[in-house]
Legacy VTK file of the C-alpha trace (Angstrom):
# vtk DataFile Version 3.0
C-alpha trace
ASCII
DATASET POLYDATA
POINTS 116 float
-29.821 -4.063 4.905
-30.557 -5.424 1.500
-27.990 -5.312 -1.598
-29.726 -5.845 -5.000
-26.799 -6.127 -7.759
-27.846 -5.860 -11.417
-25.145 -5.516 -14.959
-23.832 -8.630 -15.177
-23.928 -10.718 -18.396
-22.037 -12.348 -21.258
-19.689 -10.340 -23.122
-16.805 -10.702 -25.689
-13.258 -10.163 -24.798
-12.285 -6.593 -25.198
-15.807 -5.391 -24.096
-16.971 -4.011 -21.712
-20.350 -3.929 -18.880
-21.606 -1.657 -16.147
-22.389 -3.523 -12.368
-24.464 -1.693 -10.712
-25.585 -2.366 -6.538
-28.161 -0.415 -4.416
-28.296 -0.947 -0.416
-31.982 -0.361 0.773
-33.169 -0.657 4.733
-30.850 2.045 6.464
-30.860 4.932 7.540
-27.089 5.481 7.265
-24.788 6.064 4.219
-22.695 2.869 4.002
-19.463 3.868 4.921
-17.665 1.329 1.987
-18.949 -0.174 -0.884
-17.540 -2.288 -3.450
-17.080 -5.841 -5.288
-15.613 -8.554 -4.785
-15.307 -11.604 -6.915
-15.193 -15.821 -6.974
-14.271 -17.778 -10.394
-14.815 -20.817 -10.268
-12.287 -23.251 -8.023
-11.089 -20.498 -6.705
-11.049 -17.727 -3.529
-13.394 -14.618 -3.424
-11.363 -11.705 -4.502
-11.672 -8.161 -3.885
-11.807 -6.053 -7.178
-12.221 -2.560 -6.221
-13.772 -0.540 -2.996
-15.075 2.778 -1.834
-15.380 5.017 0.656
-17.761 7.212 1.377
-15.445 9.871 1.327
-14.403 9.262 -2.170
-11.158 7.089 -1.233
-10.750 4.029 -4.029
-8.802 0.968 -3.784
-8.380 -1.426 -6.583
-7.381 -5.330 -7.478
-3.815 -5.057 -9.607
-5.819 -6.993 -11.901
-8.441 -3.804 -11.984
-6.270 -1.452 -12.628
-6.364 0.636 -15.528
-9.762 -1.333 -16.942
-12.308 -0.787 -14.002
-13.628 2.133 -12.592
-15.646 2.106 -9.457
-17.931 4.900 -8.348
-20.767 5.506 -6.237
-24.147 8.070 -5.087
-23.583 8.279 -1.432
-26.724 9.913 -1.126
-28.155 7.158 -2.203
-26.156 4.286 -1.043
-25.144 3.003 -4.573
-21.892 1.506 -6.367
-21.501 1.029 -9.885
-17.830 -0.880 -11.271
-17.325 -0.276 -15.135
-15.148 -2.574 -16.472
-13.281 -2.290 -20.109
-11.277 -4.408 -21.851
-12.800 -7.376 -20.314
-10.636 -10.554 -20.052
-11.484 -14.306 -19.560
-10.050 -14.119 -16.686
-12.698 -11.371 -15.578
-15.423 -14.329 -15.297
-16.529 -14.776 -12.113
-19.732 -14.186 -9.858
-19.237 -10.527 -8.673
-20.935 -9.816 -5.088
-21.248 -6.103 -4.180
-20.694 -5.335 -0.563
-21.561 -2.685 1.687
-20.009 -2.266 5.093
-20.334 0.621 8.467
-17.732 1.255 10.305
-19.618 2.098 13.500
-20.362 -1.691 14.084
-18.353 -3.391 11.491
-21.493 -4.703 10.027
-21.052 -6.044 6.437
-23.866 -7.259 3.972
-23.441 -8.906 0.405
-25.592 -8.651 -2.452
-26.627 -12.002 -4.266
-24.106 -12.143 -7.019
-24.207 -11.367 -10.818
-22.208 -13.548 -13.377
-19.868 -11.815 -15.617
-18.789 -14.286 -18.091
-16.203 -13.200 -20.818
-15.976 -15.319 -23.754
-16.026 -15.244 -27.340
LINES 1 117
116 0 1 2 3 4 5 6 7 8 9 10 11 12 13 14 15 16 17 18 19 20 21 22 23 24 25 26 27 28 29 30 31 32 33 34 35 36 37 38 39 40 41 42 43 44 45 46 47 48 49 50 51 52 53 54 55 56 57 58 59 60 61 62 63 64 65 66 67 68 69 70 71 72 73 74 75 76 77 78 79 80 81 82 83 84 85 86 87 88 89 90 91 92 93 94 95 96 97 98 99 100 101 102 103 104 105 106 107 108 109 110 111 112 113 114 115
C-alpha cells in the first residue's frame, strides 16, 4: 500500500490549506485514515482520524479549525485546516490503517509551515 500526500505549503497566520492523501495498491477500503503530525523537537501527534464508517476524532488543538473528510470509494482523506496558527507547523503524515490485520502505512510527509 502506497500513501501519496499532496497540500502542504507556506501560509500566513489566519489562513488556511487543503491536505489531501490517496492510498493506491489494495483491494480493500482502508478501514481509518487520517494525519498525524511532528514539529520540530517534538513527538508525532495525531490531528484528526476517520473511519470508514464516517466516525471522526480530532486533536483539541483541531477542533473547531480542521475538518477531515474522506472518498471511501476511493481510499482518500483530505484535512482542511482554517485559521492556521504557528503552532500548526509541522510535517503532516497521512495514515491509513485495516483492521483485519492491524496493518498501518504512512505517506511521506508534507510541510505546513505557518508564518508571516
Amino acid at each position: 500500500v502506497q500513501l501519496q500526500a499532496s497540500g502542504g505549503g507556506l501560509v500566513q497566520p489566519g489562513g488556511s490549506l487543503r491536505l489531501s492523501c490517496a492510498a493506491s495498491g489494495t483491494d480493500f477500503i482502508v478501514n481509518v485514515m487520517g494525519w498525524y503530525r511532528q514539529a520540530p523537537g517534538k513527538q508525532r501527534e495525531l490531528v484528526a482520524s476517520m473511519s470508514s464508517t464516517g466516525v471522526s476524532n480530532y486533536a483539541n488543538s483541531a477542533k473547531g479549525r480542521f475538518t477531515i473528510s474522506r472518498d471511501t470509494a476511493k481510499n482518500t482523506v483530505y484535512l482542511q485546516m482554517n485559521s492556521l496558527k504557528p503552532e500548526d507547523t509541522a510535517v503532516y503524515y497521512c495514515y491509513a490503517y485495516f483492521l483485519l490485520t492491524s496493518e498501518q502505512y504512512w505517506g511521506q510527509g508534507t510541510q505546513v509551515t505557518v508564518s508571516s
